[in-house]
KEMIPA-633445 format. One line per field, with one value per residue (C-alpha): residue in one letter; residue number from 1; x, y, z. Coordinates in steps of 0.001 Angstrom, whole numbers, plus 500000, padded with zeros to 6 digits. Each point is the difference from the previous one (the first is absolute). Last residue first. Example, Ala and Ser with C-alpha at 12.3 -4.5 7.8 and 13.67 -1.06 7.14 Angstrom:
BEGIN
type s  a
seq 2  1
x 513670  498630
y 498940  496560
z 507140  500660
//
This chain:
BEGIN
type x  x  x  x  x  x  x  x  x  x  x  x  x  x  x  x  x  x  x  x  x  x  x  x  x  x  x  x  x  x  x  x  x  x  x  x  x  x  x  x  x  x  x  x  x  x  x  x  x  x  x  x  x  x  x  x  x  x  x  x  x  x  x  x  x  x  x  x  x  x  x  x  x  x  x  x  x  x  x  x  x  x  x  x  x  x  x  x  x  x  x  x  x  x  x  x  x  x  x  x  x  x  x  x  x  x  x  x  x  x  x  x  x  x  x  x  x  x  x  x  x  x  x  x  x  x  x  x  x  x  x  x  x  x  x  x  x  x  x  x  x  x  x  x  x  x  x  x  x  x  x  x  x  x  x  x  x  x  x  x  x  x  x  x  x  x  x  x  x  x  x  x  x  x  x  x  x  x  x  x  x  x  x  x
seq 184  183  182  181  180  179  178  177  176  175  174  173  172  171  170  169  168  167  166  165  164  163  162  161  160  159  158  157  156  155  154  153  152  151  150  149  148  147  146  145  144  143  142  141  140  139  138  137  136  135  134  133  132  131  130  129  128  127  126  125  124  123  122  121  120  119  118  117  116  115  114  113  112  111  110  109  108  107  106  105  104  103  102  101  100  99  98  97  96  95  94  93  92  91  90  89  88  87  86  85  84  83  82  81  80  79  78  77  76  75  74  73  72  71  70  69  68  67  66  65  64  63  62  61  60  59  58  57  56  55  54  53  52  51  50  49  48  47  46  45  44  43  42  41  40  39  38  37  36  35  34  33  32  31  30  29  28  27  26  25  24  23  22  21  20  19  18  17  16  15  14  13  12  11  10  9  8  7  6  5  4  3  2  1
x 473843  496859  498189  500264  503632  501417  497579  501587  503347  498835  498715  503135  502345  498376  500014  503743  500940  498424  501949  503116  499392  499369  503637  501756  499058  500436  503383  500964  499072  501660  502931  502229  500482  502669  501871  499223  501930  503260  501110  503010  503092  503385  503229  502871  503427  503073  502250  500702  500631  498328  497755  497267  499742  496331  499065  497112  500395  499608  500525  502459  501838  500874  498709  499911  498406  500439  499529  502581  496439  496468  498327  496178  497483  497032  496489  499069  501760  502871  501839  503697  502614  503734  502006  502616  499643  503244  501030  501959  499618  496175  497561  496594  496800  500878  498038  498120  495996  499580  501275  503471  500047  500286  497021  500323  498379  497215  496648  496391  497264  496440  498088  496694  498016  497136  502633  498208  498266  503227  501113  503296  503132  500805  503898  501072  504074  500078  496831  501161  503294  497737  498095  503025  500552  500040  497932  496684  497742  501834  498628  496322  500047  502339  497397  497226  501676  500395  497100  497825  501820  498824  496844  499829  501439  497391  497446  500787  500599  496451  498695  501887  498886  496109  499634  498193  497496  498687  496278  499433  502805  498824  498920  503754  501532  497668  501336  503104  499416  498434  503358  502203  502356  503818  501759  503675
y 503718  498703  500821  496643  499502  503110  499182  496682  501704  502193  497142  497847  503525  500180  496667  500045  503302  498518  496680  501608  502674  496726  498379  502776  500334  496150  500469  502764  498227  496845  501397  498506  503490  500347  496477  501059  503331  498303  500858  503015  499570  500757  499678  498233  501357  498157  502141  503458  498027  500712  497294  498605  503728  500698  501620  501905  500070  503293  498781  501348  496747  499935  503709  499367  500302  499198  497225  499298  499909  500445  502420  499870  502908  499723  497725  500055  496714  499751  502686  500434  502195  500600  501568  503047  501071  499935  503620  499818  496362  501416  496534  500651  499049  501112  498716  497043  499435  497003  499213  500848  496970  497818  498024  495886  498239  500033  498728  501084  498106  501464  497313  500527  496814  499581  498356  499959  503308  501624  500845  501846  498150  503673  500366  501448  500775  503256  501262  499411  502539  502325  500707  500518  497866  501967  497162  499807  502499  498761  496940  501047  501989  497337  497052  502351  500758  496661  498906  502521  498999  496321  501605  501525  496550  497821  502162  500435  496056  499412  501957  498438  496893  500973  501224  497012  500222  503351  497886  500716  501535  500178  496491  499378  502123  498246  496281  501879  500817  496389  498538  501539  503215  500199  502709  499853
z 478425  499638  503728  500724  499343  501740  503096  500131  499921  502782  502182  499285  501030  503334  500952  498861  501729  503268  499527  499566  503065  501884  498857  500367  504311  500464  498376  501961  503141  498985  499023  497134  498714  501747  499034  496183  500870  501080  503114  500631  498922  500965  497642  502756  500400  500868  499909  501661  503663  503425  498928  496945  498523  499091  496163  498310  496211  498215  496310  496994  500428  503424  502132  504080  502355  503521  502852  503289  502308  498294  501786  499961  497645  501287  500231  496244  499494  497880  501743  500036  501244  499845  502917  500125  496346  497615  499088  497133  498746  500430  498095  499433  501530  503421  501409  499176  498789  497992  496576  501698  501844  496708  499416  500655  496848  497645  499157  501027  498113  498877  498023  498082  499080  497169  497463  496560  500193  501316  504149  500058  501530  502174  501625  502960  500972  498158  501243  503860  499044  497940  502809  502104  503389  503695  501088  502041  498131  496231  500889  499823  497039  497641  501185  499184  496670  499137  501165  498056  496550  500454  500717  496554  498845  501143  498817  496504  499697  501770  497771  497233  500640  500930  495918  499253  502238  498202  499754  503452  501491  503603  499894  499184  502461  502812  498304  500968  503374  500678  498551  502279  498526  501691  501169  499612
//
């Protein structure tokens, strides 16, 4: 996350004046406002490259708010491989009837590919994309697509988050110092 150097925050504190005291909880306001504003810009920007849900990249992120005590915000991404059908496939359900010539995929935004000997299929109340090994009914393989911590591990993306987190938290200490001057 962003971090404060000592010069900025002896700045803070001549800012303050005699409202020194209340720098620590600034500085925890702040942190976590732009704490907020990466994770959203990090959700934004990946979401442009992969066929992902919102609520899919949410799922996997996780905030360790800033406090008084503990001036440090952490945003972490955990989680494992994503089904294929989190991103973009078609079809999306299962047609025992009429069973669809090919099955395609898209985790990236760049079109829908083939994906040879694949289907869907419903196993335990879930539409679960599958790919047949051979020529043979069994064995079948589940496919997945990458885990969402490993695309968001993008140096680009990252680079792109982390500014809009350090504007939002320039932004937010001048407001909260505002907040306290003014007697609010």
């Amino acid at each position: 996350m962003v971090n404060l150097n000592k010069r900025e925050i002896q700045e803070l504190k001549k800012r303050l004046g005699d409202c020194d005291k209340k720098l620590p909880s600034i500085l925890a306001r702040s942190y976590n406002r732009a704490s907020g504003k990466f994770k959203t810009e990090i959700n934004k920007v990946t979401r442009k490259e992969y066929t992902i849900k919102s609520k899919d990249i949410n799922s996997t992120i996780t905030i360790k708010k800033a406090t008084k005590s503990n001036l440090g915000a952490v945003v972490k991404s955990k989680g494992g491989m994503e089904p294929l059908t989190k991103y973009k496939v078609s079809p999306k359900t299962p047609n025992p009837v009429k069973p669809p010539k090919f099955f395609k995929a898209a985790v990236k935004k760049d079109g829908l590919k083939v994906i040879p000997k694949a289907f869907m299929a419903t196993y335990k109340g879930q539409d679960i994309a599958f790919q047949r090994e051979g020529k043979e009914r069994m064995p079948i393989n589940r496919l997945s697509g990458p885990a969402v911590p490993s695309i968001l591990d993008n140096k680009d993306n990252r680079k792109h988050a982390y500014k809009e987190a350090t504007d939002m938290l320039y932004k937010r200490l001048d407001h909260e110092i505002n907040r306290v001057l003014e007697g609010k």
